[in-house]
N, C-alpha and C positions, 0 to 999 in steps of 0.2 A: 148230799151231805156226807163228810168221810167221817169217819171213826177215829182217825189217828193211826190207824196198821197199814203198813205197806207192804204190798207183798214183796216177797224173797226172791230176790234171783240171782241164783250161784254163778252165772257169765258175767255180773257186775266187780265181783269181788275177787275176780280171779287175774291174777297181774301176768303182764307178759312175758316169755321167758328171757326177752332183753332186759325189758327195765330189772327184772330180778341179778340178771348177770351186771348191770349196770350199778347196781344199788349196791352188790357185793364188792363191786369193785373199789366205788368211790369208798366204803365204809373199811375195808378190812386193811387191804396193803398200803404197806410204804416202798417208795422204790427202793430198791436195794443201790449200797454204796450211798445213800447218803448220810451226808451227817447231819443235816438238817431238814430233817423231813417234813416237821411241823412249818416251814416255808412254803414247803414243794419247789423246792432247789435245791440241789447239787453240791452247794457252798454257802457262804453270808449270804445274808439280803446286803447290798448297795443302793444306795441314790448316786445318780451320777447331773452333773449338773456345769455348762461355761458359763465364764463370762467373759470381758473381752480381752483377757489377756492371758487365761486360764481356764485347765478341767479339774474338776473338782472331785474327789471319788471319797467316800465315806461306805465304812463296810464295817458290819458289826460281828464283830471277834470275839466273845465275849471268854474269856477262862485260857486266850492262847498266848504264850508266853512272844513279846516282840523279835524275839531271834529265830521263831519257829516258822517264819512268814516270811513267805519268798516272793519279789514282787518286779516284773518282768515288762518292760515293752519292747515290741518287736514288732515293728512298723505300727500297722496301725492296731496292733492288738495289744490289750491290756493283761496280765494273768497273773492272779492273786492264788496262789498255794499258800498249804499251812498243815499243821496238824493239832488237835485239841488230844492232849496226852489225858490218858486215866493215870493221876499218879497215888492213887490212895489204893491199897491191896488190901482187901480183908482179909484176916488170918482167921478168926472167930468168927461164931456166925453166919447168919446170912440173911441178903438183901430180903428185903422185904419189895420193894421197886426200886428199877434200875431202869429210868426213861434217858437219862441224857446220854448225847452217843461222844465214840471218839474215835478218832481215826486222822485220818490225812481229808483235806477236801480241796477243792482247787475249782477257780471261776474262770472264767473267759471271757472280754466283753470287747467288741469293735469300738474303737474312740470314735469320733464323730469330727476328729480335725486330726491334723498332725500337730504332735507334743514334740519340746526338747526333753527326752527323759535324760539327757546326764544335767537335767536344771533343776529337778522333781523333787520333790520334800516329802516326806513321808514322816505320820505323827502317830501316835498309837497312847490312847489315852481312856480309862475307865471303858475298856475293853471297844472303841471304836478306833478304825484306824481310815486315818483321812491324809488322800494323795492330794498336792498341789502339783500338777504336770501344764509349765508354759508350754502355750502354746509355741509351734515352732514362726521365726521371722519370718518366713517365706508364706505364712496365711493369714497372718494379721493384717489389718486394713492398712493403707497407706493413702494419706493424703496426696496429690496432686494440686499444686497454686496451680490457675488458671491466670497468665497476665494475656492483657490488652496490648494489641496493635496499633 
């Protein structure tokens, strides 16, 4: 019959010097250069998504003014730059927190077909900004009639 006490043993409770260096890891740092850390990316989050006559790109921008946004294809790469400006200066005072970041950031992503970018629309709206890029004629499907002999 047990009592309820277990004995002590200090090798149970002792963590390994990885998981401790691991555990400092994952908790303390953000990469450096980014501007969106709370992502863990480098730039916007994107959905990128075709359909059959089109790629679709959606990237959330949120505070960047439309002329600050530089948007690029080159072959098959996609590349969204930008910069979210701090434009409020405190003269008086001072911050109590200061989480949001600013700077310049910039994405990269491989398309998955060839696009016509001089067809590409580009919309930028309650701080989302959504590419329509056709695809190019040369990867669209094409029918073939089959006639009888």
């Amino acid at each position: 019959m047990s009592d309820g006490l277990v004995r002590w043993d200090p090798l149970r409770e002792m963590v390994t010097l990885r998981e401790a260096v691991d555990r400092l890891m994952a908790e303390s740092f953000v990469r450096p250069g980014s501007a969106f850390p709370f992502l863990g990316v480098e730039g916007p989050a994107v959905d990128m998504y075709q359909s059959k006559d089109e790629v679709v790109v959606k990237a959330a921008i949120p505070g960047v003014k439309p002329e600050d946004i530089d948007i690029q294809v080159t072959g098959d790469i996609l590349t969204i730059k930008g910069e979210l400006k701090d434009e409020e200066k405190i003269e008086e005072g001072n911050y109590l927190r200061k989480e949001r970041r600013y700077g310049q950031f910039c994405r990269e992503f491989s398309l998955p077909i060839q696009v016509s970018a001089d067809k590409a629309k580009a919309e930028f709206e309650h701080g989302v900004l959504t590419l329509h890029l056709p695809k190019a004629e040369a990867v669209k499907p094409k029918s073939i009639t089959v006639k009888a002999k």
